[in-house]
C-alpha positions as CSV (number, residue, x, y, z in Angstrom):
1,X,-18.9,1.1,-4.0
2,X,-17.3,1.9,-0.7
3,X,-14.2,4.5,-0.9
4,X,-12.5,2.5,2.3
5,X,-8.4,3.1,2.1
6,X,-6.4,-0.4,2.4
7,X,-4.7,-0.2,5.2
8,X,-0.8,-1.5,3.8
9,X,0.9,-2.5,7.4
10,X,0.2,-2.0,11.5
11,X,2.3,-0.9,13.8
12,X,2.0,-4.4,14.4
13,X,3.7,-5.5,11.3
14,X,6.5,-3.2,12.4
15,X,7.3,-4.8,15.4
16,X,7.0,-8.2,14.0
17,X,9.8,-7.2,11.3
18,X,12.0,-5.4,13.3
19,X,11.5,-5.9,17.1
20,X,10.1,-3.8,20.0
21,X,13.8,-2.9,20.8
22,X,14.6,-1.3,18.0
23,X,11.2,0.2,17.7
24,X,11.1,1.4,21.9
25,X,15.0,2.8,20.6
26,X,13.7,5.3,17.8
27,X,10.5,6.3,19.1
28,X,10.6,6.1,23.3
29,X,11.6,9.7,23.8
30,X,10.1,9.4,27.0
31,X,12.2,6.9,28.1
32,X,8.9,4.7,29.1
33,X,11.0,1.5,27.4
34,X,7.7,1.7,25.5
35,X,7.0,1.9,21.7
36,X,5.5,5.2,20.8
37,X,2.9,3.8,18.6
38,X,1.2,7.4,17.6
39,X,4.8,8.2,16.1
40,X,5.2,4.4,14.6
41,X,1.9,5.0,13.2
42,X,2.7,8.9,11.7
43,X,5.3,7.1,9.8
44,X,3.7,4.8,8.3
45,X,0.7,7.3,7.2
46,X,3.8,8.8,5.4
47,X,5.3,5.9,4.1
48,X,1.6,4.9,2.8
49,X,1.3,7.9,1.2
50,X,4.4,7.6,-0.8
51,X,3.5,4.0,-1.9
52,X,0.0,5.5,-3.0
53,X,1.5,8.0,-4.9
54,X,3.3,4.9,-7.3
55,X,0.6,2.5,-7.0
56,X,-1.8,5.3,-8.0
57,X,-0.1,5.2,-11.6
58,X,-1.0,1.8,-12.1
59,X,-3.8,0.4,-10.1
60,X,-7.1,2.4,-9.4
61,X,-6.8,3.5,-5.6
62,X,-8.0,2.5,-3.2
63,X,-6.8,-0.9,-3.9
64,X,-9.4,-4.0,-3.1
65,X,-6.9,-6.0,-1.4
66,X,-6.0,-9.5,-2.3
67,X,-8.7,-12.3,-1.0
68,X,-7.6,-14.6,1.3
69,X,-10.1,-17.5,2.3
70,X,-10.4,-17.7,6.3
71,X,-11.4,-20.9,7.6
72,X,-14.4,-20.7,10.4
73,X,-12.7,-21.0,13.9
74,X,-12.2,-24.6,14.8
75,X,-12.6,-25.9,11.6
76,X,-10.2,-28.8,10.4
77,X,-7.2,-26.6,8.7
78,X,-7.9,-24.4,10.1
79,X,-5.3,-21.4,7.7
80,X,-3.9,-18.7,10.0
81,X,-5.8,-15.1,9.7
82,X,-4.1,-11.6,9.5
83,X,-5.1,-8.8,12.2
84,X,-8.3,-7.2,11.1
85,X,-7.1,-4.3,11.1
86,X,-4.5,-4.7,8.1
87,X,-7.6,-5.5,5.4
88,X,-10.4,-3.8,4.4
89,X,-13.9,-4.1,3.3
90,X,-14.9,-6.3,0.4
91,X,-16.1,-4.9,-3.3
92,X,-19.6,-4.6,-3.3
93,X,-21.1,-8.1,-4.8
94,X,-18.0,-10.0,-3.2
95,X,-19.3,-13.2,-2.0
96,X,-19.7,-13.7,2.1
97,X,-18.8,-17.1,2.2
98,X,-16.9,-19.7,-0.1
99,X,-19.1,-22.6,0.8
100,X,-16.5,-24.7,2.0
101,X,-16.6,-27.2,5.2
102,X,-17.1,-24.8,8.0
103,X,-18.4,-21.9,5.9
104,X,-15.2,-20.0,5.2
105,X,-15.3,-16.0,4.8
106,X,-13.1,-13.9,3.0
107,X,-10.5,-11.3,4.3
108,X,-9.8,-8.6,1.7
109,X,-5.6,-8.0,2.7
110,X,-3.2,-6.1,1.5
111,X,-0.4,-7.5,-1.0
112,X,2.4,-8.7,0.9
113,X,4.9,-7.0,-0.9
114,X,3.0,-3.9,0.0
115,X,3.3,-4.5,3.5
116,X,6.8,-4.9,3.3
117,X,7.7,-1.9,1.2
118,X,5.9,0.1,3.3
119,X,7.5,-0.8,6.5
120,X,11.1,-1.1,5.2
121,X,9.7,2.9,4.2
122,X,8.0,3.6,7.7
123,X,11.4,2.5,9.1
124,X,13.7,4.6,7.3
125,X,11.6,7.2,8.2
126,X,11.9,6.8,12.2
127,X,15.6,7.3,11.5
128,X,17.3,10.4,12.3
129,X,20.5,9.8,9.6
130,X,21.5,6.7,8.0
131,X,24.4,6.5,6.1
132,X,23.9,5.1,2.4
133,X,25.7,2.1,3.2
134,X,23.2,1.1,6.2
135,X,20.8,-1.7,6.0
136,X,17.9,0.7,6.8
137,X,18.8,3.3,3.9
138,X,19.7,0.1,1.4
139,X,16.0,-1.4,2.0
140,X,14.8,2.3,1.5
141,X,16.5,2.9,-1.2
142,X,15.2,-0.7,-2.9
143,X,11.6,-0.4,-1.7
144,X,11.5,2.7,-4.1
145,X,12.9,1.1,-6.5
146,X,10.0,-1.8,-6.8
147,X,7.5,1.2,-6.5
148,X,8.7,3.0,-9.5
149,X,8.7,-0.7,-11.5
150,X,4.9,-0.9,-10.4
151,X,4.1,2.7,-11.6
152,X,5.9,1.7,-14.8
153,X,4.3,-1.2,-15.2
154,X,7.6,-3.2,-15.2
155,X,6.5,-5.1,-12.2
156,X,2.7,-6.3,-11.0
157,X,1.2,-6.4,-7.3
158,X,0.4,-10.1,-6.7
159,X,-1.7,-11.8,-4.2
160,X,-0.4,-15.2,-2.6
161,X,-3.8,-16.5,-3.0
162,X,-5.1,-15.9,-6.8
163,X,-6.2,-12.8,-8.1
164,X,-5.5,-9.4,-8.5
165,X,-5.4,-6.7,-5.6
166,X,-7.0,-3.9,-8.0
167,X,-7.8,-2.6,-10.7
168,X,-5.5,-1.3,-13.6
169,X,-5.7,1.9,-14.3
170,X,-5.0,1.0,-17.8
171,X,-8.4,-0.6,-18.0
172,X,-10.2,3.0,-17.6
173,X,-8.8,3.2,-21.3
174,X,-11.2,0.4,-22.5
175,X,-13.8,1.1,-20.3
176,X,-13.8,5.3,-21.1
177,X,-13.7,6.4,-17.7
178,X,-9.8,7.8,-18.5
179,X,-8.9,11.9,-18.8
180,X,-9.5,13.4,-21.7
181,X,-7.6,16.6,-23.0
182,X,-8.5,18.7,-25.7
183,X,-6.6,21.5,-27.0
184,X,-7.1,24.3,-29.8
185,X,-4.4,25.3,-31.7
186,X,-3.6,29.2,-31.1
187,X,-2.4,31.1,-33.5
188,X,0.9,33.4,-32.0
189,X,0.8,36.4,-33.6
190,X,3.4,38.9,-33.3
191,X,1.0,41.3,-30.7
192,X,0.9,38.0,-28.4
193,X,4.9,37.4,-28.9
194,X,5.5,41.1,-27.3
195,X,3.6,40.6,-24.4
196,X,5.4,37.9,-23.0
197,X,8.5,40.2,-23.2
C-alpha cells in the first residue's frame, strides 16, 4: 500500500474561512498586499502535525481519507469536487469508478472536521498574541479539545458521505499487528540498591 500523507487543509481552505485580508494582514511582511502562502503553508505543516499526533492514538496514520463520489464533468448532477490537492491517493484495491451514469470516480478527502481543526490551529498559529478571550485563541483552545476526544476515543472522525476515513488503531489488537512488551522480573538485591545511591 502507498504511505501517501492526507493532506488536512490548503492554503486555500484558509482563505476561504477567513479571508485574504486577514490572511495578507498576518503574513504580508513585505507589504506586497499579498498572502505569504510559504508562511500560510509552514503553519499549517505545524498545525498538521499536532492533529497527527491525536489522530495517531486512534486511527492508523496516514489516514485513507473519506470517499466522496465525483460525478464525470457535465454529467446531469453534476456534485461539486474539492481541490485536488486536499485528497490523496486511494487504498490499493479501491475501485476507479462507481458505475454510475457518466462513470463517476472517487476522490479520497480528508474529514471535514479535520479540515477545520486544522485551520482554526494553522490560524492561531499565524498570531503573534491573542488574548484568551479572542475568537482566534477560543477556536484554538476548542480545536484541541475535539483532538484529545478523538485520541480518547470519546469522539469518531466521520465522513459526510459513508464510511470511515481510517483505520482504528484498536483493530491492530484483533489483527496482531499491535506492540508487544515483555518484561522479566529483576530481583533488587541490596548490591544493586547501593549503586543507585
Amino acid at each position: 500500500m502507498l504511505n501517501i500523507k492526507m493532506i488536512y487543509a490548503t492554503v486555500d481552505d484558509m482563505t476561504q474561512r477567513f479571508g485574504a485580508r486577514e490572511l495578507i494582514a498576518l503574513t504580508d511582511a513585505e507589504n506586497n498586499a499579498a498572502i505569504d502562502a510559504a508562511r500560510v503553508q509552514r503553519a499549517l505543516d505545524d498545525a498538521r502535525a499536532l492533529v497527527d499526533g491525536s489522530v495517531g492514538v486512534a486511527y492508523r496514520l496516514p489516514l485513507r481519507g473519506c470517499a466522496k463520489p465525483q460525478t464525470a464533468p457535465g454529467a446531469p448532477n453534476e456534485a461539486p469536487t474539492l481541490p485536488a490537492a486536499r485528497g490523496s491517493l486511494p487504498p490499493e484495491g479501491a475501485l476507479p469508478a462507481l458505475g454510475r451514469p457518466g462513470g463517476g470516480q472517487i476522490e479520497y478527502t480528508a474529514p471535514p472536521q479535520l479540515t477545520r481543526i486544522t485551520c482554526d490551529i494553522a490560524r492561531y498559529y499565524l498570531y503573534p498574541d491573542l488574548a484568551p478571550e479572542h475568537e482566534v485563541y477560543r477556536r484554538y483552545t476548542d480545536a484541541k479539545s475535539q483532538l484529545e476526544a478523538i485520541a480518547a476515543g470519546r469522539a469518531q472522525l466521520a465522513c459526510p458521505w459513508g464510511g470511515s476515513p481510517g483505520e482504528p488503531v484498536a483493530s491492530d489488537a484483533q489483527s496482531g499487528k499491535g506492540v508487544r512488551y515483555q518484561f522479566s522480573a529483576r530481583a533488587i538485591t541490596d548490591e544493586v540498591a547501593e549503586s543507585y545511591k
